[in-house]
N, C-alpha and C positions, 0 to 999 in steps of 0.2 A: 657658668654656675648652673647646676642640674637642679631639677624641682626640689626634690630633698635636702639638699642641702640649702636650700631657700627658705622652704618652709621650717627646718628647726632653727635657722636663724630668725626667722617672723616669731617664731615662739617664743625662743629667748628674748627678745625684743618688747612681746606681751606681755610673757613674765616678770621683767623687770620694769616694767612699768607699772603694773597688780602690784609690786610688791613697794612698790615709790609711794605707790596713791593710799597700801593701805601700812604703811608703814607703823603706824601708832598701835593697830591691831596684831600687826605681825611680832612686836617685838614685849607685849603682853606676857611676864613669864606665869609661865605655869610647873605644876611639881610632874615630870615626867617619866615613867618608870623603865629602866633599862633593861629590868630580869633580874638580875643580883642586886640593883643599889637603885636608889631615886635619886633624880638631879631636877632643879629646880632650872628652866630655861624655857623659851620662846616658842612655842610649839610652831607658831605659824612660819618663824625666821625657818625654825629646822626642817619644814617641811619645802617650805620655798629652796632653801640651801640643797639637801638633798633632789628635788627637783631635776637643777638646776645642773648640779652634776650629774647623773641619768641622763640627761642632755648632750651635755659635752663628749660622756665616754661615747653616746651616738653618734656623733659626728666625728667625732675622733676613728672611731668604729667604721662607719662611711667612707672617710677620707680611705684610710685603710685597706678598704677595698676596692677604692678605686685607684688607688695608686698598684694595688697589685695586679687588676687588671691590666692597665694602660704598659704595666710593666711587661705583663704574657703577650698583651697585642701586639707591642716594640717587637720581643721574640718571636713570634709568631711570622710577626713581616721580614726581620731577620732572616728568619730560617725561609718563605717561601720567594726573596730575593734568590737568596743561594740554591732554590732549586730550578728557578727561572733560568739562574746562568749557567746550570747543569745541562739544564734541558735546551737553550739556547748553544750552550758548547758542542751536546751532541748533533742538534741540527747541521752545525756549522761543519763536524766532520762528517760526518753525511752528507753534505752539499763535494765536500772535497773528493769522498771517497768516488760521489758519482761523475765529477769532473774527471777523475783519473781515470775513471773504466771507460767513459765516453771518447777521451782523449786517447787513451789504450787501445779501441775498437775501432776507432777514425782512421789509427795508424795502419792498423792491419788491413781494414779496408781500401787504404790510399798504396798497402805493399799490394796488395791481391789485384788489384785496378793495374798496378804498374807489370807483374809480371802477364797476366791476361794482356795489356797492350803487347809487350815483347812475344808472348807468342802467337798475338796475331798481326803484328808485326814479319815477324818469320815466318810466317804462313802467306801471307800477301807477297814477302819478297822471292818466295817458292812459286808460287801463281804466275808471278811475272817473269821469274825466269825462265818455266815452261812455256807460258804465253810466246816469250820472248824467241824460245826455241826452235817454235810451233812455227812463229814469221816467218823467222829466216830461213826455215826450213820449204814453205813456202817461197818464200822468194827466188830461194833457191832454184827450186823449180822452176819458175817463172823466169827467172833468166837462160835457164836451159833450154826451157820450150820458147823463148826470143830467140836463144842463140840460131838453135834447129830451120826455125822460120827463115831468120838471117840467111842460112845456110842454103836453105831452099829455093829459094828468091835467087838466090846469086846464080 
């Protein structure tokens, strides 16, 4: 319960209890005049009465507005859920988009890694097969120039 609506309930509360204790005074008629016509009645009851409603339509009044706040609040939270999950969605494909490109980019890195091994791959097995030529080419020699020796000796 908010201070306001505390306090005109304290008042109502006063009020009718003003109006308990002077109850003999308040209901005292008197001739009271309307504007077109006189009527003979209580002035103090009527004033207490009117009071008393003045009252009520404030509170009433009050309530009113707080129920239509509480109402926009509800809305309000509403609507910034739903933009939370907008914006949480978007994250979410943004998280995806850059899995995909990462994932996309790894790929092509892991094809370029694989044809750079293949040609140097084929560059190494060109190496060794000159290497390899270069030997026995040597060797070649080398058993010619034994043979020669062989030959010389004998």
């Amino acid at each position: 319960m908010n201070a306001r609506l505390f306090f005109a309930l304290v008042f109502l509360l006063l009020l009718a209890l003003f109006a308990w204790l002077n109850w003999g005074e308040l209901t005292k008629p008197s001739v009271l005049s309307l504007g077109l016509t006189r009527v003979e009645a209580p002035l103090g009851l009527s004033l207490v009465i009117a009071l008393g409603v003045v009252t009520l339509l404030y509170l009433l009044f009050s309530i009113g507005l707080e129920t239509a706040a509480l109402l926009e609040v509800r809305r309000y939270a509403r609507e910034l859920l739903h933009y939370k999950k907008l914006a949480e969605d978007a994250e979410q494909s943004r998280f995806t988009e850059l899995k995909r490109y990462l994932e996309a980019e790894f790929q092509r890195l892991a094809e370029a890694e694989k044809a750079e091994l293949k040609a140097l791959a084929a560059e190494i097995a060109d190496t060794l097969e000159k290497h390899g030529n270069t030997l026995a080419a040597y060797i070649g020699e080398l058993e010619d120039q034994l043979l020669r020796l062989l030959k010389a000796k004998e």
